[in-house]
N, C-alpha and C positions, 0 to 999 in steps of 0.2 A: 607525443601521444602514441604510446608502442598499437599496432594492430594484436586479434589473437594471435595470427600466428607467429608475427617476434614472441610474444610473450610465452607462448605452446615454445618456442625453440632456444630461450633462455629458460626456460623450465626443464627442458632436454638433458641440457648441460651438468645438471646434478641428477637426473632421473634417469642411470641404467636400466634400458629395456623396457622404458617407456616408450609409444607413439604418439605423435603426435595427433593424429584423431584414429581411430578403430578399434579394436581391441587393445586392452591396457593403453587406450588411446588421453592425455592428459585435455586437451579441449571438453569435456565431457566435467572436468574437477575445477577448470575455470569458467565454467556455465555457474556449477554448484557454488564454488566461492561469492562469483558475482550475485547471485543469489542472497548467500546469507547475508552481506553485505548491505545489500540495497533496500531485503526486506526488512523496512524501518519507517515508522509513520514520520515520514520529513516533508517540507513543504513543495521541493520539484517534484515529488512524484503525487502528489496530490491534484485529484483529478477533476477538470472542469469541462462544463459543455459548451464544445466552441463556439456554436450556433450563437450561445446565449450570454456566455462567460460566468453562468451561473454556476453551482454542482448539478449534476447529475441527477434526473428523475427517474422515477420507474411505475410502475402500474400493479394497482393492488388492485383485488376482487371481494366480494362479499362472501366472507365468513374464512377464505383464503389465509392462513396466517404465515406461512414461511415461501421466501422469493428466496431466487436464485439472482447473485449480481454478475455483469457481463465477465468472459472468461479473462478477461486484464486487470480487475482487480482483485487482489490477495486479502484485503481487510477493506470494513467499513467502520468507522470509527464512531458516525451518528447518524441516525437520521431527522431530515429536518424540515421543517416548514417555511416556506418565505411569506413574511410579511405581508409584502407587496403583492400578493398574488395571492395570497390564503383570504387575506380582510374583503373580497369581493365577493367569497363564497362564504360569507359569515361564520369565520374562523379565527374567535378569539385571540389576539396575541396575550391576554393574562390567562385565558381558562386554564383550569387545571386538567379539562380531558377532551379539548381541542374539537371539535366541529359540533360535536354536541354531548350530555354527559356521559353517556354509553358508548360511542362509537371509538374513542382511540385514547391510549394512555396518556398519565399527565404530564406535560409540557413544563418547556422552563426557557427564558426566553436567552437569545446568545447573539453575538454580534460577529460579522467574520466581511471585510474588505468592508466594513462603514455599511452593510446593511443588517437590518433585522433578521432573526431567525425565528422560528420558535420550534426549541430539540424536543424532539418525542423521547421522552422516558419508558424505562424498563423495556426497552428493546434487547436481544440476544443476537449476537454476530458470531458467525462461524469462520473462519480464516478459509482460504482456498487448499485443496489439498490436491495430488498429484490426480485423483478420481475424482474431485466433487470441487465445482464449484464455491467461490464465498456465498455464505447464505444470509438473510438479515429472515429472523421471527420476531415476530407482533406478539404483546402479551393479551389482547385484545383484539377485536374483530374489525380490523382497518378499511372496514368497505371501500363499496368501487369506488376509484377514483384514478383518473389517468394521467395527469402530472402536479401533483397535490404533493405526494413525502421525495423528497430530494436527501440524496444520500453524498456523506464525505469519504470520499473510495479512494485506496491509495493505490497506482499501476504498477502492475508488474514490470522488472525488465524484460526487454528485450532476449528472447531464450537462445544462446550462442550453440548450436547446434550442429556449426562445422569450423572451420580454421575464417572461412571466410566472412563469418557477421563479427563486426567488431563491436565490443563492450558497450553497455550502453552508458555505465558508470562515467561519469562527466572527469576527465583527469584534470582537473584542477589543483592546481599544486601538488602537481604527482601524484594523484591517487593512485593512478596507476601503476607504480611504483611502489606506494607508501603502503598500500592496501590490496591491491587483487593480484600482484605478484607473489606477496608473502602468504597469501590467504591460499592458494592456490598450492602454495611450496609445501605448507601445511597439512591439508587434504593430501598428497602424495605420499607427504610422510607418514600420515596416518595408517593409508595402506600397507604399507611397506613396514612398518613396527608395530601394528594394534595399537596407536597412541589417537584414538580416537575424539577421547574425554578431553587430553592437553590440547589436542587441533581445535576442536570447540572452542573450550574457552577462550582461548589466548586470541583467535577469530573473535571472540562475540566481546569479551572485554577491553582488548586490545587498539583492533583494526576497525570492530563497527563504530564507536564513539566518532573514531575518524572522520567517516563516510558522513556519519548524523549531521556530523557539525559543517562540515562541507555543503550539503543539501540542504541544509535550512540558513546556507550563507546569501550573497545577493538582495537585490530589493523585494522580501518578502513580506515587507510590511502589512499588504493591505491581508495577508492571514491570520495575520492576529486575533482573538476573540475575548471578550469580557463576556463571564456571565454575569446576568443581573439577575437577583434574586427576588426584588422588591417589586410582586404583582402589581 
């Protein structure tokens, strides 16, 4: 399991007048690599609350329609209702517009670790970007409510920021190796020829499948979900 800095000083090795972090510093293209890499909705980087082991709630307001989600996660995939914890506030698991017919969009129910869900439809998710936070908007007026919509959040990596944090990328079976070496080798080359377009893809076709298939390896059974559509 190479640290960044073996990996910053076999990257050296073909990279004249490269540094290893500063100016034309390469640790800065192995952040970015690991990056594109990782951002990929897989089941380890999916995010649960420890306290609970449920996902992740958040807190809406009346008339309020777009949140901001905490600065670690890059995408929210759905938002959702628990069962168990919605049916006390008489919140239908079949209605079509959940707590009552006006207040939140229609619903469809989903299963994830053997419990009930019930996913709020026509929700808008914004990705995190370098300035803004990931964002979830309501297409309707989700009144207050303090731990009611639980969101499916996928974390960011770990942001490698000098020679000394090492990758958060799990090397298993060499990923390290197989994927944020070459990804990395990549992005330099890009630099150095204007082959920006070829770095991309052969990164995102190539090396991410890799990474995919790796992260959603292990016992990750209880993520599974069925929707059932039968009100």
């Amino acid at each position: 399991m190479p640290s960044t800095k073996q990996i910053a000083r076999w990257l050296q090795l073909n990279a004249n007048g490269w540094n290893i972090e500063g100016v034309k510093g390469i640790v800065p293209l192995i952040n970015e690599a690991q990056n594109i890499l990782m951002q990929t909705e897989s089941e380890q980087t999916l995010v649960r609350d420890t306290a609970t082991g449920n996902f992740p709630s958040f807190e809406t307001e009346s008339g309020v329609f777009e949140y901001e989600m905490p600065a670690n996660i890059w995408r929210v995939s759905q938002v959702l209702l628990d069962v168990q914890n919605t049916l006390p506030l008489n919140i239908p698991p079949n209605s079509e517009y959940g707590i009552t017919p006006t207040m939140i969009p229609p619903t469809q129910r989903v299963m994830y670790a053997g419990r009930e869900y019930v996913r709020v439809l026509y929700i808008n998710t914004r990705d995190r970007t370098m300035q803004e936070p990931c964002r979830v908007r309501f297409s309707t007026d989700p009144t207050a409510q303090a731990s009611v919509y639980l969101y499916r959040g996928y974390e960011l990596p770990t942001q490698i920021t000098s020679a000394g944090i090492d990758p958060s990328l799990p090397d298993s079976n060499g990923l390290h190796m197989r994927t944020l070496l070459p990804a990395a080798a990549k992005l330099i080359e890009a630099f150095q020829n204007n082959t920006w377009d070829e770095a991309l893809d052969y990164i995102n076709k190539e090396l991410r499948p890799i990474v995919r298939k790796e992260m959603n390896s292990g016992e990750q059974s209880l993520e599974h979900s069925t929707t059932r559509l039968d009100f």
